[in-house]
N, C-alpha and C positions, 0 to 999 in steps of 0.2 A: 814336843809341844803336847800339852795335854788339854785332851776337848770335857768341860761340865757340862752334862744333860740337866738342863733346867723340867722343872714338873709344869704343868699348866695352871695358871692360875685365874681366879675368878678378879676383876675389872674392881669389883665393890669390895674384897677384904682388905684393900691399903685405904686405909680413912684418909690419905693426904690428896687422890685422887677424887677430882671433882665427878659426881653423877653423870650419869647420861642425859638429865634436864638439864644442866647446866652448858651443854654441847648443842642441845634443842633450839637452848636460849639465844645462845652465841649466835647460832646460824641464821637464826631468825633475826636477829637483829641488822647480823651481817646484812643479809637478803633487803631486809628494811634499809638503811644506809644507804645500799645500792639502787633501791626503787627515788628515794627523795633525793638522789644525785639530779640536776636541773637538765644532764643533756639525757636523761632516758625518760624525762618525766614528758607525755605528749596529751594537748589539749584536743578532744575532737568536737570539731565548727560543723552545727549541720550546713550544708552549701543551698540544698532545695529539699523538694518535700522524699525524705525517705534516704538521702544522701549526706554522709557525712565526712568531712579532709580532716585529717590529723595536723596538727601543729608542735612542732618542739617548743617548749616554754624559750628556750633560749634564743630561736631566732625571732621573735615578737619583739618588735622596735618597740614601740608603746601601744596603750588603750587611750582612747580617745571619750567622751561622756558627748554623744548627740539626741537632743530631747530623750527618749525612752528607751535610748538602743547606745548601744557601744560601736564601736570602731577600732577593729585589730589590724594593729597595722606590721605585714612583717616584710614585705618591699613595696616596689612602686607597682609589679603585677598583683602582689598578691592583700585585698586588703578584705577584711571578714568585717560584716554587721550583725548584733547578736540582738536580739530583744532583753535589754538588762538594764539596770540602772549598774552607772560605774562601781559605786559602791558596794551594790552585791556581787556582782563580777569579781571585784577585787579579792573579797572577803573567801569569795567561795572556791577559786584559781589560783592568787597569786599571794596572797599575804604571807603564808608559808617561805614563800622562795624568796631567796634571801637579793637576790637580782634586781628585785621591781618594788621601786619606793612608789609612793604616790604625792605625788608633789602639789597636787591642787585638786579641789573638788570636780577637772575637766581631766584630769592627766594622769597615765600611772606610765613611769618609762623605767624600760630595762637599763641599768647603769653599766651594765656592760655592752651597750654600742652605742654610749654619747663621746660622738669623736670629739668633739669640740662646745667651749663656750662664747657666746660673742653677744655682746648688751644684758638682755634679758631675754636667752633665747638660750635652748640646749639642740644644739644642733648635732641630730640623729646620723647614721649610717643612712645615704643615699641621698643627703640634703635635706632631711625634711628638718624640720622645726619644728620645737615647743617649747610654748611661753613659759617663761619660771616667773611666777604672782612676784611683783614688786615687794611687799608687802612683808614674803618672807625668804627673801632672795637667799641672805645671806645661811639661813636655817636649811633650804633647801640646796643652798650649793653645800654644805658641812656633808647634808644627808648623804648626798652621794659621793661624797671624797675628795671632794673638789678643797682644798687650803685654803680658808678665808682669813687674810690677816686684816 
């Protein structure tokens, strides 16, 4: 058997190998992907003054739109009031994640814990209930995957 000593060579004299920006780019991007993944993305709720709970976007059953404030509901212990109009809440948390439709100018529910439909009601993990608007029933059951024939 006969051993070749290869000589050392420099990374950048094969033109067919990509830069070291391009390895920068890759990783960052990677890293990015990984960051807007839904179960490492976590929202934090101030609770009182100077104190703040973290929330996983994905266990958030829905947001609720109460006069001036919001309502996060993510079980039956755990439920957050935020000073926000639903609208901006939406815009500025959730519009991105691909999880949480907004189904009425009252509702924004994550599609991944409606265990069931029944009338004009999307019934949540834990029993809770939200109205789907008469009005656009059929557009908002499509939205969230629901088979409208």
């Amino acid at each position: 058997m006969e051993i070749t000593l290869c000589t050392p060579f420099n990374l950048f004299q094969f033109p067919e190998t990509p830069p070291l920006e391009f390895f920068a780019l890759w990783w960052t991007s990677k890293k990015s992907r990984a960051m807007n993944d839904v179960t490492t993305k976590k929202l934090w709720i101030p609770t009182s003054r100077g104190n703040f709970e973290s929330v996983y976007l994905e266990d958030i059953l829905f947001v609720e739109a109460q006069d001036h404030y919001v309502l996060i509901t993510v079980d039956e212990e755990r439920q957050y009031r935020l000073k926000s109009s639903l609208s901006a809440f939406y815009e500025k948390n959730l519009k991105e994640v691909e999880i949480f439709r907004k189904i009425s100018r009252s509702y924004v529910v994550n599609v991944q814990r409606i265990d069931k439909v029944e009338n004009n009601y999307f019934i949540m993990e834990g029993n809770f209930k939200v109205p789907i608007p008469r009005d656009r029933k059929d557009e908002v059951l499509r939205e969230v995957g629901v088979r409208v024939e």
